[in-house]
C-alpha positions as CSV (number, residue, x, y, z in Angstrom):
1,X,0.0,0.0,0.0
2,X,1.4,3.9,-1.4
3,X,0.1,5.8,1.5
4,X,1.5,8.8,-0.3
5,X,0.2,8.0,-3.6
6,X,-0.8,11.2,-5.9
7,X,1.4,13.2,-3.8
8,X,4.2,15.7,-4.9
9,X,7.0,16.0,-2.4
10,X,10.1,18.7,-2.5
11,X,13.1,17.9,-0.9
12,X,15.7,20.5,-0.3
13,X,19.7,18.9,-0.1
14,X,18.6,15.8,-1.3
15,X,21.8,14.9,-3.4
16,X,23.2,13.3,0.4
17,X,22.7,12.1,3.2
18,X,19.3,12.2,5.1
19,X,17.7,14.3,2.3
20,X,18.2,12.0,-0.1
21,X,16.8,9.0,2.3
22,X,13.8,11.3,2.8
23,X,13.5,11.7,-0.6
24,X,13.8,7.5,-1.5
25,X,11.2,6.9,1.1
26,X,8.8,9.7,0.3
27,X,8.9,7.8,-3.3
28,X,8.8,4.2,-1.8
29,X,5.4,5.2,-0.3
30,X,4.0,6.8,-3.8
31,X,4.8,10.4,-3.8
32,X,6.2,11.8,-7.1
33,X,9.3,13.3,-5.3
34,X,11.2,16.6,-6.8
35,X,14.7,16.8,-5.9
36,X,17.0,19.7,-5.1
37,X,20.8,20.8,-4.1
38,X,23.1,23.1,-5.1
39,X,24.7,20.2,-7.0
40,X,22.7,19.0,-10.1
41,X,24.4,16.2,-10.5
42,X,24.0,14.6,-7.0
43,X,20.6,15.5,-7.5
44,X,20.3,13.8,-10.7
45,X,22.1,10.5,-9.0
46,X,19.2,10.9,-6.7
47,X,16.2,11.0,-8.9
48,X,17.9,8.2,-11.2
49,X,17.9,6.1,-8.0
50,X,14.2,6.7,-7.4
51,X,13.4,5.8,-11.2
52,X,15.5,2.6,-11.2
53,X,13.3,1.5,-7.8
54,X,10.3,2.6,-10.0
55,X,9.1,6.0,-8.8
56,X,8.7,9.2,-10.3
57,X,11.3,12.2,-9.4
58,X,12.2,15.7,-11.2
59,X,15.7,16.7,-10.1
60,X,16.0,20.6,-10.1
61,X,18.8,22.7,-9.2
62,X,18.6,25.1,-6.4
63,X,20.6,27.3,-3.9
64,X,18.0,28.0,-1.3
65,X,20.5,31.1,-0.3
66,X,19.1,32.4,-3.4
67,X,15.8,33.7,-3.2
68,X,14.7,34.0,-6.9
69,X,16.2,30.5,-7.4
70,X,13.9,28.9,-4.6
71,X,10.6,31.1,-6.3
72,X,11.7,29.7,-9.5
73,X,12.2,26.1,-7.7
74,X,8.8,25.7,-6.5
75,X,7.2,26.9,-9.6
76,X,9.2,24.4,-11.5
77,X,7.7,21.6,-9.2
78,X,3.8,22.5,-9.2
79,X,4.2,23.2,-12.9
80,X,6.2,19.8,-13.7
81,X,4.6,17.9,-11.0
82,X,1.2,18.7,-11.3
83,X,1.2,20.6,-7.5
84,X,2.9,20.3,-4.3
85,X,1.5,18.6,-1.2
86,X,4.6,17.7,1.0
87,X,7.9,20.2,2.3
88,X,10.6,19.1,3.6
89,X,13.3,21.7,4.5
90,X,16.8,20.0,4.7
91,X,19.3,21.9,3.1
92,X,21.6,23.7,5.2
93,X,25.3,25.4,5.5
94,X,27.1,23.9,9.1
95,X,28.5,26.7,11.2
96,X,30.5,24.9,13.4
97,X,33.3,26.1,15.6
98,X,33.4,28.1,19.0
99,X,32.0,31.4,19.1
100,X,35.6,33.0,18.5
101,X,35.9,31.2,15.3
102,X,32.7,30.9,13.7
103,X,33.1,34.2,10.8
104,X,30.4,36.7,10.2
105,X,30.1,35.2,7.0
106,X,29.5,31.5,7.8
107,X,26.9,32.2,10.3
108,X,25.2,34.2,7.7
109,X,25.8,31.3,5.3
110,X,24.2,29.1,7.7
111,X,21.6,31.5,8.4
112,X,20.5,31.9,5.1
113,X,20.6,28.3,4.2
114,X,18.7,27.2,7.2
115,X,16.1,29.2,8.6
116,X,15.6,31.9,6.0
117,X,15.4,29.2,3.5
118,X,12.6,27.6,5.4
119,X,10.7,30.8,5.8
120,X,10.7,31.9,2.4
121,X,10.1,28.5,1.0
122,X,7.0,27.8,3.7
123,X,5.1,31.1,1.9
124,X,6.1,30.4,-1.0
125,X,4.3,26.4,-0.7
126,X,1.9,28.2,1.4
127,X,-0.9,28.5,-1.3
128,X,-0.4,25.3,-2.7
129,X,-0.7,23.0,0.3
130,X,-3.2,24.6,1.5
131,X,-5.8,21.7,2.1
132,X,-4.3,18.7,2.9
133,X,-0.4,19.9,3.1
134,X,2.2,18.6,5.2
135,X,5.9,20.8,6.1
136,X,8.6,18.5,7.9
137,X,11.6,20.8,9.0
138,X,15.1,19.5,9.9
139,X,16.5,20.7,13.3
140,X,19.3,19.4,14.9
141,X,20.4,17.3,18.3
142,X,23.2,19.3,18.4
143,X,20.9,22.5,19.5
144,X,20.4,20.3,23.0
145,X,23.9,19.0,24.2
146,X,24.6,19.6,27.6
147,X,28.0,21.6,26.5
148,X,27.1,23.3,23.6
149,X,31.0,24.2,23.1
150,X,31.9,24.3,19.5
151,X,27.9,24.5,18.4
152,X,26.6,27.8,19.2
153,X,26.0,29.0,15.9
154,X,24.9,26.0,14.6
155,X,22.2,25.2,17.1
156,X,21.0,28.6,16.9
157,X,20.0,28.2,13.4
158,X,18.4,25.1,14.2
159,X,16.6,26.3,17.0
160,X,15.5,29.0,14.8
161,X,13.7,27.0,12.0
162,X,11.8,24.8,15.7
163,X,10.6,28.5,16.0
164,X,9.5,28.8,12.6
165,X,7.9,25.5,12.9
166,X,6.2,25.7,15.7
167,X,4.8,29.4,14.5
168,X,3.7,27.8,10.9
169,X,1.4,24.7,13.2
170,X,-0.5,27.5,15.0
171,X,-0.9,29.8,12.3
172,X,-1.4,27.2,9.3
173,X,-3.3,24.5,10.5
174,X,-7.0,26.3,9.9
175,X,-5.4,26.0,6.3
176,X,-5.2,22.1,6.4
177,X,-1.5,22.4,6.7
178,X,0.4,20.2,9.4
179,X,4.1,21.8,10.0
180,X,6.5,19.3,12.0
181,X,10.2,19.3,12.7
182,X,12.4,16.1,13.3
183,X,15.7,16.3,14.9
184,X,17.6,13.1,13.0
185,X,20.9,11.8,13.9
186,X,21.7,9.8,10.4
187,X,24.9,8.2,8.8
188,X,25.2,11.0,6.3
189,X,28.4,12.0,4.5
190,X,28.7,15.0,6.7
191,X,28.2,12.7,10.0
192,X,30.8,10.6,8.2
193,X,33.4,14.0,8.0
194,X,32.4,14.8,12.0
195,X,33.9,11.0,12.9
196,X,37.0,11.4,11.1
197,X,37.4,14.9,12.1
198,X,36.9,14.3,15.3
199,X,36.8,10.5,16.4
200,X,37.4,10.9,20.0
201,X,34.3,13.2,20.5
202,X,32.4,10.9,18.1
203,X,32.8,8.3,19.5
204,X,31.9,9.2,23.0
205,X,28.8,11.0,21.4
206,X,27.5,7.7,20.0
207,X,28.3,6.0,23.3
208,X,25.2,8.2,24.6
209,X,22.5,6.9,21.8
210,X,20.6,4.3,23.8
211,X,20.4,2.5,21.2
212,X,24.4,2.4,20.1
213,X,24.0,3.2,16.9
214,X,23.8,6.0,14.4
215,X,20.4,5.9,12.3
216,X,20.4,4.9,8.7
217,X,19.1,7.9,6.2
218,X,16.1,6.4,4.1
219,X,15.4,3.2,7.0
220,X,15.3,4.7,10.1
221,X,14.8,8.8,9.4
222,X,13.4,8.7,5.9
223,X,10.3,6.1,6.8
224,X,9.6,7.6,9.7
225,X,9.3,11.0,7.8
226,X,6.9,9.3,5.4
227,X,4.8,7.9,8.0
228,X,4.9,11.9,9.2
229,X,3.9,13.1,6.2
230,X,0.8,10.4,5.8
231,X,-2.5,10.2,6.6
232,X,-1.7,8.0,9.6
233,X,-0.3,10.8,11.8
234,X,-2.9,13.4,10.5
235,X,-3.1,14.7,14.2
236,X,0.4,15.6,14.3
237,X,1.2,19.0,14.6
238,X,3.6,21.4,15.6
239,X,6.2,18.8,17.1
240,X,9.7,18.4,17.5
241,X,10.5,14.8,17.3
242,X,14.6,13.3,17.9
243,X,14.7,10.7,15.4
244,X,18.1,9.8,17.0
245,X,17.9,6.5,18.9
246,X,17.1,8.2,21.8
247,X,19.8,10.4,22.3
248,X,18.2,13.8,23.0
249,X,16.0,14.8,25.9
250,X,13.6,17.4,24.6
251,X,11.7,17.1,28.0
């Protein structure tokens, strides 16, 4: 059974990583699934992937940094696509790096990647989920370690878009619109870089998942985002759920 069947999803950074496991499991349940990242080539990879397995994808380039490009992005989908009925807000610049470190311009990179992104690409769906629309943001564990050392600036942009979340469930639901952010912790390229960055800390992060183990992109955070984004969790609004194993306390 498609439980998204006749839907049209948009994934942002879905050439990697847990975007594009969103974006394989969004199409493994039936939605026609469009693609996005700065890269067209990943992107392309991506929606090839989803064609082999049988599913319908559109791979677009976009910089969500850049504000005409994301307007022209989700006019490409609803025009290509047939409509839009599922956001999901992944792309995002990593500002990493104590607060002495972390530059003007990558905190504005992550910024504008992350939570102004979201914003302008929430109005801009706005119209067209209106109904029966579903908006799944990525936050971040990181924005709830006990010693936030090192991850000011990046959990501040993730704590940022739970704002934004939060605000678009209150304001948007009248409109049929359910608005959700997950905080996963998946094996993604850029989880891979972290470990071999810095396998000391990594290591005793992962000793603190519950469940000892970091979660696979489409398997463990991509299902679970397309049981989010179907009719079975239709009551679901305005959360912040740790796909993580465990690891975060949101209390």
């Amino acid at each position: 059974m498609h439980r998204l069947a006749g839907k049209v999803a948009l994934v942002t950074g879905a050439g990697q990583g847990v975007g594009q496991g969103i974006a394989f499991a969004l199409a493994a349940d039936g939605a026609a699934v469009a693609v996005t990242g700065r890269t067209l080539s990943k992107v392309e990879q991506t929606a090839a992937e989803i064609e082999r397995r049988g599913g319908r994808a559109l791979a677009l380039a976009c910089d969500v940094k850049d504000a005409a490009a994301v307007a022209d992005c989700v006019s490409q989908v609803v025009a290509r696509l047939g409509g839009l009925n599922i956001l999901v807000n992944n792309a995002q610049e990593v500002p990493l790096g104590t607060l002495l470190n972390v530059s003007d311009a990558a905190f504005a990179a992550g910024w504008d990647s992350g939570p102004l992104a979201t914003f302008r690409l929430m109005k801009l769906a706005h119209a067209h989920l209106k109904g029966d629309g579903c908006i799944v943001n990525l936050a971040s564990p990181a924005a709830h370690r006990w010693d936030a050392s090192g991850y000011g600036a990046y959990g501040a942009v993730k704590e940022a878009i739970r704002q934004l979340t939060r605000a678009a469930a209150c304001e948007w639901a009248r409109d049929g619109i359910r608005t959700n952010a997950i905080l996963p912790l998946g094996n993604s390229p850029a989880m891979d870089g972290w470990t071999r960055a810095r396998p000391q800390e990594a290591a005793a992060f992962i000793a603190t998942v519950p469940m000892q183990r970091v979660g696979d992109c489409e398997t463990d955070i991509g299902r679970f985002v397309a049981t989010l984004c179907s009719d079975d969790c239709r009551y679901i609004n305005g959360q912040s759920i740790a796909v993580d194993g465990g690891q975060a306390y949101l209390g």
